[in-house]
Phi, psi and omega in degrees: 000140193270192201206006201267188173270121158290162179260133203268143166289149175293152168224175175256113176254151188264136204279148174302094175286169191303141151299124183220109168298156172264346176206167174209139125260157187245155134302148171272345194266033208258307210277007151244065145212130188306333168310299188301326165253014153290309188305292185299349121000275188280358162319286207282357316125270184279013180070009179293152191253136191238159179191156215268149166224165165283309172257152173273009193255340153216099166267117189225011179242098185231167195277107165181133193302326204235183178296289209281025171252336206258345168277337170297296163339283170321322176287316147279011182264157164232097196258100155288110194219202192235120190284126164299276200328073162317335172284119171275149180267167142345078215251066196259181339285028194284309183207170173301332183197144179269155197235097201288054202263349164209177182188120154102182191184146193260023151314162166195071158286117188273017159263359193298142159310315190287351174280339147282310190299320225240353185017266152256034163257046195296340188291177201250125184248097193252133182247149182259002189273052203288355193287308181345295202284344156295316172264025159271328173303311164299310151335285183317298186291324156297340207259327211237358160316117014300333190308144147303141179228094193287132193246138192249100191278358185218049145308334199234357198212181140228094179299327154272335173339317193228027168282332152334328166258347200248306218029040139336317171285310168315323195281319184299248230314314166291334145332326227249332164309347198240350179265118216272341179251008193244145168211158182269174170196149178186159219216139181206119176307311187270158203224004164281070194251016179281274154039281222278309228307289189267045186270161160302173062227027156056039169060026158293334186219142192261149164223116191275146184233144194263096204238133164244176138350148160298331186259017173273308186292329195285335195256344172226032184232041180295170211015060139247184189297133133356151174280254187000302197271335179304307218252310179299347184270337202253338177262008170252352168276352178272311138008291188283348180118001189291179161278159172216158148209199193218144150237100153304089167201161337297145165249165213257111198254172204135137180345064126176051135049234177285314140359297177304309172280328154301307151337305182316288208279341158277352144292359214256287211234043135265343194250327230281154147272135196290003184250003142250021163248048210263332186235036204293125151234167151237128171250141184235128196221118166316161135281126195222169178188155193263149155325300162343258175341287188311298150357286176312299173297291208273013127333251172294016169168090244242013191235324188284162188281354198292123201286115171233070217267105188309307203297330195267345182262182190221149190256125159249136189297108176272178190288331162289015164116309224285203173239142181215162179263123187235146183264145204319165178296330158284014174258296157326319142281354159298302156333284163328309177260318172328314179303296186334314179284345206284310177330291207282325190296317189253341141229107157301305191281007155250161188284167159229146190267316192190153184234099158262000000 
């Protein structure tokens, strides 16, 4: 079997716009931070209809007749609010700590976690008390010196999706250029990275893009970027100086595969500028999924192929107890070294970092 890029029919994509929610709420206490009356600026600005909430932890009157109506809805809301919680959570094996800056995402990969972790929040949540959430971060990075301490800005999110309403990220990543022990990271779906392109940041924060199979993406990944606009988006932060990486996830086992994935990374570095592959990683995360989750999905997306066939999987203990299925172990090693090698084939000089 070659490895090489098959040759594809041209297609025409209609390039991906910025996220613009259809309804936003505030906390009143959102609007004594300047960030919070930047953001209702540009509400007012672009005519969105807007309404006051007491918490960004419930919204409950959002518009739609059924549950899978009122969850589409939701995906199009934007809720401003203020992060209490100040304790970061754990983030391995990405990073040492998650960086709170959002929760929820307007993408509808119907495999995503957060279609659980998130419950009946699906809406997209931003906090503007971003100085707070820095001087919990600086806190960290002190406690934990010399050691370097890395912060993971999209556990909860895709943080670019919505910088364009936030510039949240510009406040990490420049914050984060001046910290000799601290450094950021965050992962993304989406190519709206012009923002961030001419920012300060002394190579301190890595940004990773998030890549599959073509038929992976074509079949679960709606409303993100392209396979396209992601890799023409991944050669202008290494243009710009960044560390880059890749995260394949999930991968996916299904009829042609191998075939899929190999495409994949040689299309990776048939597109890539050859100055960005100088610091290159990859993370590789299986595809799993909880009894929850499977419940939950096949719900809110009642079509889809994503295969979650309990009797074909092997149950694995996560660290609170619970259980999620993941696939056997010879699938897994097929899986794990068939990528590895593709990897090492089209860059010898990069890492992987972790096979979960």
């Amino acid at each position: 079997m070659g490895t090489g890029v098959k040759e594809r029919p041209k297609r025409t994509l209609r390039p991906t716009k910025p996220f613009i929610p259809d309804l936003v709420y505030f906390e009143p206490d959102a609007l004594n931070y300047s960030k919070g009356v930047k953001i209702m600026e540009w509400v007012k600005q672009n005519n969105i209809p807007l309404r006051m909430t007491t918490s960004h932890n419930r919204i409950t009157n959002l518009p739609g007749d059924t549950d899978l109506e009122k969850y589409k809805n939701a995906k199009r809301t934007l809720v401003v609010g203020v992060r209490k919680t100040l304790e970061f959570d754990q983030s391995k094996p990405s990073a040492e700590y998650a960086i709170p800056i959002s929760t929820g995402c307007m993408g509808h990969c119907h495999y995503c976690y957060l279609q659980t972790t998130l419950g009946a929040k699906p809406y997209v949540r931003v906090y503007v008390n971003t100085e707070d959430i820095l001087a919990s971060a600086k806190r960290y990075i002190e406690e934990r010196k010399p050691q370097i301490t890395r912060f993971e800005a999209a556990c909860t999110s895709d943080p670019v999706g919505i910088e364009h309403i936030t510039g949240s990220l510009a406040d990490l990543i420049t914050f984060m250029a001046d910290e000799e022990f601290g450094r950021l990271r965050f992962v993304t779906k989406f190519h709206h990275v012009d923002p961030l392109l001419k920012l300060k940041h002394n190579g301190h924060t890595r940004i990773r893009f998030s890549v599959n199979s073509d038929y992976v993406i074509r079949q679960f990944e709606p409303s993100t970027s392209h396979f396209e606009e992601r890799i023409e988006a991944a050669g202008k932060v290494a243009h710009a100086g960044y560390p880059l990486g890749f995260i394949i996830a999930p991968i996916i086992w299904y009829d042609g595969w191998e075939e899929g994935y190999a495409d994949l990374l040689a299309r990776l570095e048939k597109t890539l500028p050859k100055d960005a592959t100088s610091d290159l990683t990859f993370e590789l995360i299986q595809h799993r999924f909880t009894k929850t989750a499977k419940s939950v999905i096949e719900q809110r997306y009642p079509k889809t192929k994503l295969e979650m066939d309990i009797e074909k999987r092997k149950k694995k203990w996560g660290r609170w107890g619970q259980s999620k299925y993941v696939y056997p172990d010879e699938q897994q090693t097929a899986l794990r070294e068939f990528i590895t090698e593709r990897i090492f084939e089209h860059f010898p000089s990069a890492n992987i970092d972790y096979f979960t």
